[in-house]
C-alpha positions in Angstrom: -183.6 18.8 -48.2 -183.4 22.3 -46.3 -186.5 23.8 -44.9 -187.6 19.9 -44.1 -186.7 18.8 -40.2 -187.5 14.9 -39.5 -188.3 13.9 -36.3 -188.6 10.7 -34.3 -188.6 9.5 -30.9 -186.2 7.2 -29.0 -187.7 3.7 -29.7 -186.6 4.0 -32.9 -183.2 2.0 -31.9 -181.7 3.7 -35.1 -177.4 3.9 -34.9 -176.5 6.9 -33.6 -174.2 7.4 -36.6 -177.2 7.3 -38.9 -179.3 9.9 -36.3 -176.2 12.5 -37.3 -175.6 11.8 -41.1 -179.4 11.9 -41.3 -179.9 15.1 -38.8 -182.5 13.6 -37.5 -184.4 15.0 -34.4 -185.1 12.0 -31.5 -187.3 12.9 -28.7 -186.7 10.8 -25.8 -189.3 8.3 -23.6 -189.7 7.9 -19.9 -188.0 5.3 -18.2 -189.0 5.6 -14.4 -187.3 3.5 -11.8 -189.6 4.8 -8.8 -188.7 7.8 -8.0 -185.5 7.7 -10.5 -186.4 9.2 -13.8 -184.7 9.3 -17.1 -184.6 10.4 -20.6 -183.9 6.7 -22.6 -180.8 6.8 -24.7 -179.4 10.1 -22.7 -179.2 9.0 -19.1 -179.4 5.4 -19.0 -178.8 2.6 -21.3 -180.4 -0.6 -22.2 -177.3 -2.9 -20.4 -177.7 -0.2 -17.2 -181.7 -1.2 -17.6 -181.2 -5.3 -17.4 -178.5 -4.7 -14.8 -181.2 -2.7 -12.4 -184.1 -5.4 -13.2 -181.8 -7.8 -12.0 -180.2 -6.2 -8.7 -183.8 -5.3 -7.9 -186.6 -7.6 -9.4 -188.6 -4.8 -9.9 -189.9 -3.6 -13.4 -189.0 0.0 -14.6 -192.1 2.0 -15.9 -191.9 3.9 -19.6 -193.6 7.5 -20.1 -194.2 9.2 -23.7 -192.6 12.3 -24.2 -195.4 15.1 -23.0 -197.2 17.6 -25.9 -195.0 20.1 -23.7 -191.9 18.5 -24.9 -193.0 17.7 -28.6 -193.9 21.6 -28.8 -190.2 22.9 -27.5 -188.6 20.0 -30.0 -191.3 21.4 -32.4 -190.9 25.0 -31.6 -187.4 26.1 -33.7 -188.6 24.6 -36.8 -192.3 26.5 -37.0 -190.7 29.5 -36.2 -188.4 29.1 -39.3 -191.4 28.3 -41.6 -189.8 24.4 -42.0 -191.6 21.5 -42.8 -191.7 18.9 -39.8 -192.1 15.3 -40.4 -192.5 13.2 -37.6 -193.2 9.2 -37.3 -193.6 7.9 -34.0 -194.2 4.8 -31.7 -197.6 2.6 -32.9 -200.3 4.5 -31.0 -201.7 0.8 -30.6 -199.1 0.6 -27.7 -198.1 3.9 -26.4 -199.8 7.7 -26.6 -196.5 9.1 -28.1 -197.8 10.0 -31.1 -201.1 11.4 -29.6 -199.0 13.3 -27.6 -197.1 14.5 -30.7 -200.8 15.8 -32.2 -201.7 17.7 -29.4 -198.4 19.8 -29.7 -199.1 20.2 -33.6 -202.5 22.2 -32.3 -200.5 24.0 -30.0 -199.4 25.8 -33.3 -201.7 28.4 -35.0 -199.6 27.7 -38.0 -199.5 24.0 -38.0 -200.0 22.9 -41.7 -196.6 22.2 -42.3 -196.2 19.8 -39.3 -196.9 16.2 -40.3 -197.6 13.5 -38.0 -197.1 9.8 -38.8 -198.5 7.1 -36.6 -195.9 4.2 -38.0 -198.5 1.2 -36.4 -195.0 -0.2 -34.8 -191.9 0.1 -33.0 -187.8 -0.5 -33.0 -186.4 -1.4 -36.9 -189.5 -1.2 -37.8 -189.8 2.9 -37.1 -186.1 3.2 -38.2 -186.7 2.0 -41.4 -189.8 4.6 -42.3 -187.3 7.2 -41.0 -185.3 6.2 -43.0 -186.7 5.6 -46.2 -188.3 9.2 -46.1 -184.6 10.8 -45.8 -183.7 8.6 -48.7 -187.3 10.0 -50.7 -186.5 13.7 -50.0 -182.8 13.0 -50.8 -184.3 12.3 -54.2 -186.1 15.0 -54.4 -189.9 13.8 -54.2 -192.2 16.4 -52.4 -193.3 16.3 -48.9 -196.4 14.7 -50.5 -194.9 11.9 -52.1 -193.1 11.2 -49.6 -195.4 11.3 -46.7 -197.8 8.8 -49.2 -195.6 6.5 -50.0 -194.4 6.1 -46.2 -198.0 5.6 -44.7 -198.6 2.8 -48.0 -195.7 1.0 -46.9 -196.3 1.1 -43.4 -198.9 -1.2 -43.8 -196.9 -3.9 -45.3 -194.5 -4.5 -42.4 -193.9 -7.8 -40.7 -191.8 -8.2 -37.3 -191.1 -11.1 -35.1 -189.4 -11.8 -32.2 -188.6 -13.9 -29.2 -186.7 -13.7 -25.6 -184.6 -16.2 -23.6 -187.4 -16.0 -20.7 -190.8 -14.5 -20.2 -190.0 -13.2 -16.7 -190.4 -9.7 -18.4 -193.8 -10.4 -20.1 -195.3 -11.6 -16.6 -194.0 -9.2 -14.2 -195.6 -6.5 -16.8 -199.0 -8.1 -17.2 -198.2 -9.6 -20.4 -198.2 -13.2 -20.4 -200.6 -15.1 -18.0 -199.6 -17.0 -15.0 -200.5 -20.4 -16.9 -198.0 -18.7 -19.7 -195.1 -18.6 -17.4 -195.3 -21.6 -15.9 -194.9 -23.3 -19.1 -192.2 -21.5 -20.5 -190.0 -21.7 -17.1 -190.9 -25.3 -16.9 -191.0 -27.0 -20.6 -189.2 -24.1 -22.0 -192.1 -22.5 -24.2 -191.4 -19.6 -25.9 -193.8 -16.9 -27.7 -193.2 -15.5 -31.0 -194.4 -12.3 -30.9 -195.8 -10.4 -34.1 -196.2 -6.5 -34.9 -199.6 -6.2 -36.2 -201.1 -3.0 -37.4 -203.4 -3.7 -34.1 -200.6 -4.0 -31.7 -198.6 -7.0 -30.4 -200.0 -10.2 -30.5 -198.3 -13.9 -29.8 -197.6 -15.5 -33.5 -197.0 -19.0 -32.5 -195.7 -20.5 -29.5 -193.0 -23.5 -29.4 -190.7 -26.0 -27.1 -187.4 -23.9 -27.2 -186.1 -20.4 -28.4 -183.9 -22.5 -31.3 -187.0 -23.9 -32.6 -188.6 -20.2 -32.5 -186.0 -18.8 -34.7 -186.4 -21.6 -36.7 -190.3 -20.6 -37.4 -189.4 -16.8 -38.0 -186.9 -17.8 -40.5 -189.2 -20.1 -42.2 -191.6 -17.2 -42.8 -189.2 -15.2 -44.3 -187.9 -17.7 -46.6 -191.7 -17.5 -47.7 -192.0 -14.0 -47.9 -188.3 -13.6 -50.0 -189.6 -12.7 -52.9 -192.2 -10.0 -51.5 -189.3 -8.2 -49.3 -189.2 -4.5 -50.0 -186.1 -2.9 -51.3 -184.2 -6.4 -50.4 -183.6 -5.7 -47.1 -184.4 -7.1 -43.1 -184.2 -5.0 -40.2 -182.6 -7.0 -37.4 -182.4 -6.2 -33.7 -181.0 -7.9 -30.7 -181.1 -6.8 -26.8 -177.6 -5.9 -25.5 -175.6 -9.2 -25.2 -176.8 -11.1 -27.7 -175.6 -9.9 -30.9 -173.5 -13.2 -31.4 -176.8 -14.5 -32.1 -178.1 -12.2 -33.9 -175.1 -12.8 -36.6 -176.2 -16.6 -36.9 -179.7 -15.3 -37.5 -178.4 -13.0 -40.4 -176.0 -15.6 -42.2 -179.9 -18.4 -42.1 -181.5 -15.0 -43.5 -179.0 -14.7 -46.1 -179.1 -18.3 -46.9 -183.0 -18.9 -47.1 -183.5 -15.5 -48.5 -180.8 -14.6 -51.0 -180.9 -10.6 -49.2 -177.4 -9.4 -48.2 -178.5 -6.0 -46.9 -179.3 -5.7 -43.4 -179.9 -2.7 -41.1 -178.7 -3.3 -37.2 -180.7 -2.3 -34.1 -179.5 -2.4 -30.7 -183.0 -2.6 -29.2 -183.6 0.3 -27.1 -184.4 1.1 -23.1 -188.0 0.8 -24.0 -188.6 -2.6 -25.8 -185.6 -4.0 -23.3 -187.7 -3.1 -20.3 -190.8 -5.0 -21.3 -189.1 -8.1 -23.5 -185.8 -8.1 -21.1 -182.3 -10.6 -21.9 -182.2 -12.5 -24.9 -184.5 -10.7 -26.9 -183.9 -11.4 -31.2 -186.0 -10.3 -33.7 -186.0 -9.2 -37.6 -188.5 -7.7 -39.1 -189.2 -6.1 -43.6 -191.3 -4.4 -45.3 -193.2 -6.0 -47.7 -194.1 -5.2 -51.8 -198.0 -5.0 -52.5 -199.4 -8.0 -54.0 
């Protein structure tokens, strides 16, 4: 694989033991505390985020990386004559990947940067990263590789839920009607990754009952899974969880092979404690 250089940025969640066997370039967001600012997964952590939110009850913010810092990351690699492959945060949510293209025309010679918008976030991101190492690894061209990734990206379902939707409201995301119910009766959203953003799935009395209705959905989808694996991620703190979720996956699905996310600084800031979700890419009909 010399002469090819993948990128991605920090929402990701990938291990960072996979990051180094994989070399793969991570360009960090923007978390911005008022006048505090940091570079996620380099100066602050997802556990130092939840801790903040709660000392202060206020809401941090999240920046994409600027086209000035996609061009430095960029910079080494175009000057070597490499290929550059990078798949970024769901421009339905975030300018990241915008960001990403105007550094690529910052470049008179910028035909052998590729940019892929991945229509999602977290396991979701990791898993195209991923699967294009393992493509190039086998020695399919750039081509092949970048076509098969933006088919499969298509075919990618994700759910998830929280333990409150404190986060969701302070951020805009949930009504005031919406909180009031789920503080009160204990109604929780299942949020979805669409191709158009995030939307709420299916709302229920109870995050037990929520988990239920995610595994259900996969137990439909078992035999459409993609390579026979789920992506699973939990927020910092409730991994325990998170294993009770795998072993019902296992069970309902037959699939033993499971990549872990610790969700990141930027999903954590907007979702906040208790937040569970597993996600896989699906075969075409």
């Amino acid at each position: 694989m010399e002469g090819i250089k993948i990128f991605s940025d920090s929402t990701c969640d990938l291990p960072i033991e996979e990051v180094n066997r994989m070399n793969i370039g991570i360009i960090p967001l923007t978390i911005n505390f008022g006048e505090e600012v940091y570079k996620e997964g380099i100066d602050i952590t997802t556990k130092e985020i939840l801790e903040t939110v709660k000392k202060t009850g206020e809401l941090p913010k999240t920046a994409s990386p600027s086209p000035a810092e996609f061009y430095a990351a960029f910079e080494p690699y175009v000057e070597k004559g490499d290929t550059i492959i990078y798949i970024g945060l769901s421009s339905k949510l975030s300018s990241t990947v915008a960001n990403a293209m105007i550094a690529k025309n910052m470049f008179d010679n910028n035909e052998n940067i590729h940019i892929i918008d991945s229509l999602n976030l977290c396991g979701a991101i990791g898993g195209l990263v991923r699967n294009t190492y393992n493509l190039l690894e086998e020695g399919r061209s750039v081509e092949d590789t970048i076509a098969e990734i933006e088919k499969v990206l298509h075919h990618y379902k994700l759910f998830f839920t929280m333990d409150k939707l404190d986060y969701l409201y302070k951020g805009g995301r949930c009504s005031g009607m919406q909180f009031i119910l789920g503080s009160t009766f204990g109604v929780k959203p299942i949020i979805e990754m669409t191709t158009e953003g995030l939307n709420v799935w299916k709302k229920t009395r109870g995050k037990k009952k929520a988990i239920e209705m995610m595994l259900e959905e996969a137990e439909r989808d078992k035999d459409r899974i993609y390579n026979d694996e789920i992506h699973v991620a939990a927020i910092t703190g409730s991994e325990k969880e998170l294993e009770g979720i795998k072993e019902q996956l296992t069970k309902r699905t037959g699939i033993t092979k499971f990549h872990e996310y610790s969700v990141g600084c930027t999903i954590a800031s907007h979702c906040g404690d208790g937040t569970v979700g597993f996600g896989y890419f699906l075969k075409e009909n």
